[in-house]
C-alpha positions in Angstrom: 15.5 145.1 -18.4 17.1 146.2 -22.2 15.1 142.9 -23.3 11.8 143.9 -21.6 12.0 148.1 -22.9 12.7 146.4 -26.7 9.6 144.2 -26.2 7.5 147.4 -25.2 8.7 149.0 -28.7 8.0 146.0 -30.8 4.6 146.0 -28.9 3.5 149.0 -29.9 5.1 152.4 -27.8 5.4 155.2 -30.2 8.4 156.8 -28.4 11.6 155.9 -25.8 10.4 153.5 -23.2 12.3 154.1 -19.9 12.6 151.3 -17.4 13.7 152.4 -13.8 14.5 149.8 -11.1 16.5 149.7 -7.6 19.8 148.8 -9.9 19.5 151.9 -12.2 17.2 152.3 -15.1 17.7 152.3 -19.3 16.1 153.8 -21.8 15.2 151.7 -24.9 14.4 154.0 -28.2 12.4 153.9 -31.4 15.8 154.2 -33.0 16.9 151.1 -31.8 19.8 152.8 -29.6 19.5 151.9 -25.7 20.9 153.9 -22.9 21.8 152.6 -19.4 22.2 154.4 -15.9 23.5 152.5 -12.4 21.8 153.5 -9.2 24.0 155.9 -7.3 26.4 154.1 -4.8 24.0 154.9 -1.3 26.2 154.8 2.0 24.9 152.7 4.6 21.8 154.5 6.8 20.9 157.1 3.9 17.9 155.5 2.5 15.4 156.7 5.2 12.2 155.9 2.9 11.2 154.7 -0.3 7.7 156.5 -1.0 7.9 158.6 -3.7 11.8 158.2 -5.4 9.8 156.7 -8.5 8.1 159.5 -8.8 11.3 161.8 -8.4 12.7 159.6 -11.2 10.0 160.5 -13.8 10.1 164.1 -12.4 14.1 164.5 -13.1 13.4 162.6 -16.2 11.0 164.6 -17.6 12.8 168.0 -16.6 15.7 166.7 -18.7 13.0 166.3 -21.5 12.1 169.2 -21.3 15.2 171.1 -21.6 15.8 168.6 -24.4 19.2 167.1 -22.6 20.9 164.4 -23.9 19.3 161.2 -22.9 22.7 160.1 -20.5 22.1 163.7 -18.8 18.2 162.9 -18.5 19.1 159.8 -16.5 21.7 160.9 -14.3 18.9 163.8 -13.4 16.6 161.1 -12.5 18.6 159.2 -10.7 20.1 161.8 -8.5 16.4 162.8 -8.4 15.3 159.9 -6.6 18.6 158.9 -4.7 17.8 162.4 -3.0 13.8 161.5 -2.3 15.7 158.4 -0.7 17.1 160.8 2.2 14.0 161.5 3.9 10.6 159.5 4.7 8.3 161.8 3.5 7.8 161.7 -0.5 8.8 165.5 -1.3 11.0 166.9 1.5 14.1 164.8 0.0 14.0 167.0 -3.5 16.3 169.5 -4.4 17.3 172.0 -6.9 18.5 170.5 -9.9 22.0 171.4 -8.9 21.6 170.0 -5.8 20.5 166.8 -6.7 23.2 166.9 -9.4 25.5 167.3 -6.6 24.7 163.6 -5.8 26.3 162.0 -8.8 30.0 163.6 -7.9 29.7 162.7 -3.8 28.2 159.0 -4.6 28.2 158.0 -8.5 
């Protein structure tokens, strides 16, 4: 994935190109610097659907951005973001409050 995200840049993205995937995600930069988050650790029987935790990614992602966090804190939002969409089959009624879903990254990083 770090290999694909530098081939974006060199193809022509202006800013960070962020990659997310069942394993985790990273975040290649202009800079050159690359950032890498796991997946959290799911027990067995919590994934109850799928629709929508991509979406909850970008969404946790792009809060981070715009409360200019640190690029490592951006990720574990998004991540926790869509571990918690994970929880329920409906898209939305697995989201939480940033806390919450923060929450997730103590009980299952």
């Amino acid at each position: 994935m770090q290999a694909a995200a530098k081939k974006l840049l060199e193809r022509g993205v202006r800013r960070d190109v962020i990659i997310h995937f069942e394993a985790g995600a990273v975040v290649a930069e202009k800079s050159g610097a690359v950032h890498h988050q796991a997946s959290l650790q799911l027990p067995p029987g919590f994934i109850a659907g799928s629709t929508g935790a991509g979406d909850a990614f970008a969404a946790g992602y792009l809060h981070g951005v715009h409360e200019e966090w640190p690029i490592a804190e951006r990720l574990w939002l998004a991540v926790c973001s869509a571990a918690a969409c994970l929880a329920h089959p409906p898209p939305s009624q697995g989201l939480r409050p940033v806390a919450e879903c923060m929450e997730l990254m103590r009980q299952l990083g």
